[in-house]
VEXFILUM-790979 format. One record per residue: residue number from 0; residue in three letters; x, y, z of N, C-alpha, C in turn. Coordinates in steps of 0.05 Angstrom, whole numbers, plus 32768, in hexadecimal, padded with zeros to 4 digits. Layout:
// residues N
+-----+------+------+------+------+------+------+------+------+------+------+
!  nr ! rest !  n_x !  n_y !  n_z ! ca_x ! ca_y ! ca_z !  c_x !  c_y !  c_z !
+-----+------+------+------+------+------+------+------+------+------+------+
! NUM !  ALA !    X !    Y !    Z !    X !    Y !    Z !    X !    Y !    Z !
...
+-----+------+------+------+------+------+------+------+------+------+------+
// end
This chain:
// residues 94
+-----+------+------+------+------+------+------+------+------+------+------+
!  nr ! rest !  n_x !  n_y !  n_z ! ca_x ! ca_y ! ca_z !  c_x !  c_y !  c_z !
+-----+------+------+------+------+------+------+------+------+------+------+
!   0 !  UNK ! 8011 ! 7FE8 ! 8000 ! 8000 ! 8000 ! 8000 ! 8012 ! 8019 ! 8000 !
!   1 !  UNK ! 800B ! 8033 ! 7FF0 ! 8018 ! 804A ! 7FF5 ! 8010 ! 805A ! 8005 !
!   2 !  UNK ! 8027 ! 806E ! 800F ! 8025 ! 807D ! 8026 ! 8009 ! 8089 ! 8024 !
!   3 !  UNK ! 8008 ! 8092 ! 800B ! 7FEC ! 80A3 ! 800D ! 7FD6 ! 8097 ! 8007 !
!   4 !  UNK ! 7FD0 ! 807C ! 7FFE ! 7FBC ! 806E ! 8005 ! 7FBF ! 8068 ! 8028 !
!   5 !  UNK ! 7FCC ! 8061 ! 8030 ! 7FC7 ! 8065 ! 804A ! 7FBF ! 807F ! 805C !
!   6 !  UNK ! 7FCC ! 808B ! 805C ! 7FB7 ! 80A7 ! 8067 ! 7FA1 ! 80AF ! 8059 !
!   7 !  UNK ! 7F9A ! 80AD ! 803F ! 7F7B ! 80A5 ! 803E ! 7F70 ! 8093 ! 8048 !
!   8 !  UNK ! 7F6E ! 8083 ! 8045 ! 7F5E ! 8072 ! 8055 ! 7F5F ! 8074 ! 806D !
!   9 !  UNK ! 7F74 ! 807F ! 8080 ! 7F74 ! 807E ! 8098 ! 7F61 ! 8095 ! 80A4 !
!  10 !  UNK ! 7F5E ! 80AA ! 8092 ! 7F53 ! 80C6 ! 808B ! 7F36 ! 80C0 ! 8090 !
!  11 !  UNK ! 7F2D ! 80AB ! 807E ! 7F0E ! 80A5 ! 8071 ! 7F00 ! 8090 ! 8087 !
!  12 !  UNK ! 7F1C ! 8083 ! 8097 ! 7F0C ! 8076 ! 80A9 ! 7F06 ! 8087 ! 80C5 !
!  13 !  UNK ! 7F1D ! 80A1 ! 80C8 ! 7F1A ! 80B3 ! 80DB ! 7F03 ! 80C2 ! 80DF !
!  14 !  UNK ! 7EF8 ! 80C5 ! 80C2 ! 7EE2 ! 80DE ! 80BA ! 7EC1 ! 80C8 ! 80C1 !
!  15 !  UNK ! 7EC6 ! 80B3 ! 80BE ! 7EB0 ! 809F ! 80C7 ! 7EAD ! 809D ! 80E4 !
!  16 !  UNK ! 7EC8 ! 809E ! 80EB ! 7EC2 ! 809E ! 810D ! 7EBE ! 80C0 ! 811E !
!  17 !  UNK ! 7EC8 ! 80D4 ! 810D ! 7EBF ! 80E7 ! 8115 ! 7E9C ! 80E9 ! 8112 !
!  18 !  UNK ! 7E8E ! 80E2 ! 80F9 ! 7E7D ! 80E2 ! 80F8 ! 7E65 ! 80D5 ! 8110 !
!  19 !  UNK ! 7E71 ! 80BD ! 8118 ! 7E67 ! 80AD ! 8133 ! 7E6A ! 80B7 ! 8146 !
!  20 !  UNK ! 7E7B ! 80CA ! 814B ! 7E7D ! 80D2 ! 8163 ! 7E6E ! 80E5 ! 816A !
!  21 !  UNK ! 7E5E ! 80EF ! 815F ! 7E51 ! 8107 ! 815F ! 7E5B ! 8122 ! 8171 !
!  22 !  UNK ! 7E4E ! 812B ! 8180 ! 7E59 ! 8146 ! 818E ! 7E6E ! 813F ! 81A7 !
!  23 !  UNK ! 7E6B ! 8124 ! 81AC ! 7E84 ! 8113 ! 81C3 ! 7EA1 ! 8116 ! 81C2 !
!  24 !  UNK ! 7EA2 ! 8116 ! 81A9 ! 7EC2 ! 811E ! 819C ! 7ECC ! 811F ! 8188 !
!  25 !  UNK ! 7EC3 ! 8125 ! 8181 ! 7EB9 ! 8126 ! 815D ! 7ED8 ! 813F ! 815D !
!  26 !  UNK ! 7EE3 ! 8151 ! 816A ! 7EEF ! 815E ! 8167 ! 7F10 ! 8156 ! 8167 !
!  27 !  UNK ! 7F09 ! 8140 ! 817B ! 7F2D ! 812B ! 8181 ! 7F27 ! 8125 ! 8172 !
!  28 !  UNK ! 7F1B ! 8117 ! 815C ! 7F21 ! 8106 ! 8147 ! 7F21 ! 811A ! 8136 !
!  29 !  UNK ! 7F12 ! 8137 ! 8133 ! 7F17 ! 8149 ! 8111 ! 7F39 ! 8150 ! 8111 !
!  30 !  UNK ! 7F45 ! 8153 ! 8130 ! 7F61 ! 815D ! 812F ! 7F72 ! 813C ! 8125 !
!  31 !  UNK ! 7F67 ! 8126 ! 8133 ! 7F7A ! 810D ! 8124 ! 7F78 ! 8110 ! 8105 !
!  32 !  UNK ! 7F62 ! 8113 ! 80FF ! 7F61 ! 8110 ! 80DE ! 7F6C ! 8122 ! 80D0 !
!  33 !  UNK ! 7F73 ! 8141 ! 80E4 ! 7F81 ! 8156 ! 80CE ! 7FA1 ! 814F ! 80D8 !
!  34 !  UNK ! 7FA9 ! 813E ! 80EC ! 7FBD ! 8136 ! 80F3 ! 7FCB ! 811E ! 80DB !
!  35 !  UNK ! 7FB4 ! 810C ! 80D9 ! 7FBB ! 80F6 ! 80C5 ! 7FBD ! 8106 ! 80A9 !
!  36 !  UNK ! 7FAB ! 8116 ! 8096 ! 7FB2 ! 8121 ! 8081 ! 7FC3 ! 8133 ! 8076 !
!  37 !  UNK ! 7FD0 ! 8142 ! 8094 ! 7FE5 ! 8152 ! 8088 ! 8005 ! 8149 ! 809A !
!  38 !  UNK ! 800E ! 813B ! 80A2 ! 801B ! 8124 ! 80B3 ! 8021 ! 8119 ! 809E !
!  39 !  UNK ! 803C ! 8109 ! 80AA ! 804C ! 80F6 ! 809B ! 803F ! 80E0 ! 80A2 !
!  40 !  UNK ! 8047 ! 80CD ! 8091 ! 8039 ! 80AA ! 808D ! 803F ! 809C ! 80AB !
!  41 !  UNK ! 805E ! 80AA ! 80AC ! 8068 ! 8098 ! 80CA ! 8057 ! 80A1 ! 80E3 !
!  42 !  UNK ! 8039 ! 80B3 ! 80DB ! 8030 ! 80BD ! 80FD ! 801E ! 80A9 ! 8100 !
!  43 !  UNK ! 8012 ! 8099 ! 80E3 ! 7FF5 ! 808C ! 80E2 ! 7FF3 ! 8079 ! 80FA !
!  44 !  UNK ! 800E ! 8067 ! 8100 ! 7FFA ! 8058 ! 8116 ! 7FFD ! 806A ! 8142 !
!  45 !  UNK ! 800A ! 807A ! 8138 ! 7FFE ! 8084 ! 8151 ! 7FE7 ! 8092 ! 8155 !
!  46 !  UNK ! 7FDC ! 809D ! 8134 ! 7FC3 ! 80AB ! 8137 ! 7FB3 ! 8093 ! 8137 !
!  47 !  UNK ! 7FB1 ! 8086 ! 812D ! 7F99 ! 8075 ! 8133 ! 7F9D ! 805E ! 814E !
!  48 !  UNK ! 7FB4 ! 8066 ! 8154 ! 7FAC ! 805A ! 8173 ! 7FA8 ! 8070 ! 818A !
!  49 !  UNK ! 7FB2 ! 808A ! 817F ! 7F9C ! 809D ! 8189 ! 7F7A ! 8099 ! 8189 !
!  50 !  UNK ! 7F76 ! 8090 ! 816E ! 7F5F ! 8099 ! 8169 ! 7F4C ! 807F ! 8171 !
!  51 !  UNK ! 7F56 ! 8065 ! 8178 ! 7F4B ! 8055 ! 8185 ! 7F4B ! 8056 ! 819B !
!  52 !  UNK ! 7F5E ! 8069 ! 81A6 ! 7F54 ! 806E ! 81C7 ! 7F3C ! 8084 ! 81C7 !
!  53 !  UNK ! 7F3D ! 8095 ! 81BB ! 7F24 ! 80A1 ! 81BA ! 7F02 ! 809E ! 81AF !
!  54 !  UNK ! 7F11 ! 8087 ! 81A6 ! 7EF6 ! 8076 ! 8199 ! 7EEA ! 805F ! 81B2 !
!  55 !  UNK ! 7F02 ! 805C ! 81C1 ! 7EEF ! 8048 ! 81D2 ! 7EE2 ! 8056 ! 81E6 !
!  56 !  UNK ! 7EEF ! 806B ! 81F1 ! 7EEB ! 8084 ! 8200 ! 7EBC ! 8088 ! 81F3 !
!  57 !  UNK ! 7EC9 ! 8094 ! 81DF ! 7EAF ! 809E ! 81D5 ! 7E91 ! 8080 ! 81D9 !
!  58 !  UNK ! 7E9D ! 8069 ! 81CB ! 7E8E ! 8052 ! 81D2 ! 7E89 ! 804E ! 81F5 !
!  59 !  UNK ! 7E8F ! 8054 ! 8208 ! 7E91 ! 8052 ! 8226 ! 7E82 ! 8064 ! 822F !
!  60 !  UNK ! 7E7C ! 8077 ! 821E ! 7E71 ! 8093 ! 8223 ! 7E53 ! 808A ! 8220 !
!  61 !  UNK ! 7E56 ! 8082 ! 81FC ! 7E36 ! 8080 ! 81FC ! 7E28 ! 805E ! 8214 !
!  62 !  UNK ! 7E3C ! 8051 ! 8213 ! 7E33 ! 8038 ! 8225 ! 7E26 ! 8043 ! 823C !
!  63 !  UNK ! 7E31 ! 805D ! 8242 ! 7E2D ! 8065 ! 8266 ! 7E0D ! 8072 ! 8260 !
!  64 !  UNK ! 7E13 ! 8081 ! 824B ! 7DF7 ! 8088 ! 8249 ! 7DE0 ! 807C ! 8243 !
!  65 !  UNK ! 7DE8 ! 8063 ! 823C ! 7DD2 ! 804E ! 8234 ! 7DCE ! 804F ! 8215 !
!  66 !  UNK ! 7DDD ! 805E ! 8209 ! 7DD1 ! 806B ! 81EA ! 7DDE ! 8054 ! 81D4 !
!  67 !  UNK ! 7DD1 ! 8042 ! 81D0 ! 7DDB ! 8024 ! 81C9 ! 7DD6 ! 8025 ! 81A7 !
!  68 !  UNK ! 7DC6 ! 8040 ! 8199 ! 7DCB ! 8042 ! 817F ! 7DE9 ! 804F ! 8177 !
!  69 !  UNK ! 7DEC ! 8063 ! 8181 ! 7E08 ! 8072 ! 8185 ! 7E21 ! 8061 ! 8188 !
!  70 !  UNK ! 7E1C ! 804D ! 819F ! 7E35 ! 803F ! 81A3 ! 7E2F ! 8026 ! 818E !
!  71 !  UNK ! 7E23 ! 8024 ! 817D ! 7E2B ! 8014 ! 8170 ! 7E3B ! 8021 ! 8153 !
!  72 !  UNK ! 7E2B ! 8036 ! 814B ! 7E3B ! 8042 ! 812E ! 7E5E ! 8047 ! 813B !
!  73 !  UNK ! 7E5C ! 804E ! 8159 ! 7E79 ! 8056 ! 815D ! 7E8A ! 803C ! 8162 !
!  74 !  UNK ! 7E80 ! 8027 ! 8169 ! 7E8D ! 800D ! 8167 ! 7E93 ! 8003 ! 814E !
!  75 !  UNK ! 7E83 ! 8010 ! 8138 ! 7E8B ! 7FFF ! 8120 ! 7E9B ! 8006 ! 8114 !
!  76 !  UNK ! 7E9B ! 802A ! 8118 ! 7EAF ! 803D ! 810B ! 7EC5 ! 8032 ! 8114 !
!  77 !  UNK ! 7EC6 ! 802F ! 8132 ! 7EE4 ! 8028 ! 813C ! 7EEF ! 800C ! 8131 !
!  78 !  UNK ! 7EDD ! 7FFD ! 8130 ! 7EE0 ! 7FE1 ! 8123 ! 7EEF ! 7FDA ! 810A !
!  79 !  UNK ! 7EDF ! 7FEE ! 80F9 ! 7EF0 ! 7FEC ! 80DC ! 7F0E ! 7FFE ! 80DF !
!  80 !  UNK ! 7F0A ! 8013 ! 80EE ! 7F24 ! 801E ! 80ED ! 7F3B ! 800A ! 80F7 !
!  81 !  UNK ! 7F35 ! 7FF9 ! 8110 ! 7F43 ! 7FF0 ! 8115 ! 7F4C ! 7FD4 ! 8100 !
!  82 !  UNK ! 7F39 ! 7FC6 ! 80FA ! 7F3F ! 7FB7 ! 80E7 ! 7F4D ! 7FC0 ! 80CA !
!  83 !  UNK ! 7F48 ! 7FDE ! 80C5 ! 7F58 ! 7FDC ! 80AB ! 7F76 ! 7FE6 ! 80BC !
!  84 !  UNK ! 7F79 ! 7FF0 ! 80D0 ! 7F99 ! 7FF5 ! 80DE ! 7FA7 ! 7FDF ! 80D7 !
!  85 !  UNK ! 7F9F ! 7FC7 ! 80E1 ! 7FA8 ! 7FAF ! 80ED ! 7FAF ! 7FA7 ! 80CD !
!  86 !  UNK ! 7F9D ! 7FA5 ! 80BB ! 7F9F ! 7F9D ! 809B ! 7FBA ! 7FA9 ! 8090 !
!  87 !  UNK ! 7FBA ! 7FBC ! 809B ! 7FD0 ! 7FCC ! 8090 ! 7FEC ! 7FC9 ! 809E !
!  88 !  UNK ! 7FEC ! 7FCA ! 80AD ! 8004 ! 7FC0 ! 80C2 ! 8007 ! 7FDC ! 80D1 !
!  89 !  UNK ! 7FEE ! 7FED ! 80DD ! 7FFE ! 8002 ! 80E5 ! 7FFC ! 7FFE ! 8103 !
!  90 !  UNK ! 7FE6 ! 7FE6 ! 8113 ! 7FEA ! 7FE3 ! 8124 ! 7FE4 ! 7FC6 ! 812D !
!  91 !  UNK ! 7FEC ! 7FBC ! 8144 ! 7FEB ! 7F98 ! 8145 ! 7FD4 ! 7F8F ! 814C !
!  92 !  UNK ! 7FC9 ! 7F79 ! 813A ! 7FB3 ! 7F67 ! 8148 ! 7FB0 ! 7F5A ! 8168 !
!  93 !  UNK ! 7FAD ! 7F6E ! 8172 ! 7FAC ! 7F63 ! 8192 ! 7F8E ! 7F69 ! 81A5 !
+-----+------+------+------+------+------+------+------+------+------+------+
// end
């Protein structure tokens, strides 16, 4: 894969989870994503292990609130992000 297919896609899966996150944090993830697009290739897997900590964060959030539609679009966003990380090698299957 090339550098810049990777920060797209890392970009497009950011902008999906910003989207899930609604007004929770929608803002830590707009700064990861302008972090991943204008950033070198070598930042991608600490932003998205930034951005999976803020994704579980946000999923914990809606759990507490009971809001079980929310935490699921944000579980899935995080889901795929994390699964295409791992596809890619930018962070380990663990």
């Amino acid at each position: 894969m090339t550098q810049d297919y990777l920060i797209g896609e890392v970009s497009i899966y950011l902008q999906r989870l910003e989207a899930a996150a609604g007004h929770q944090a929608a803002d830590d993830v707009t700064r990861l994503r302008r972090e991943v697009e204008a950033g070198p290739a070598a930042g991608l897997a600490a932003a998205v292990a930034r951005a999976l900590a803020v994704a579980d964060g946000i999923c914990w959030a809606s759990l507490g609130r009971g809001d079980a539609e929310a935490f699921l679009g944000q579980a899935r966003a995080s889901a795929d992000l994390w699964q295409f990380a791992v596809s890619a090698r930018l962070i380990a299957d663990s």
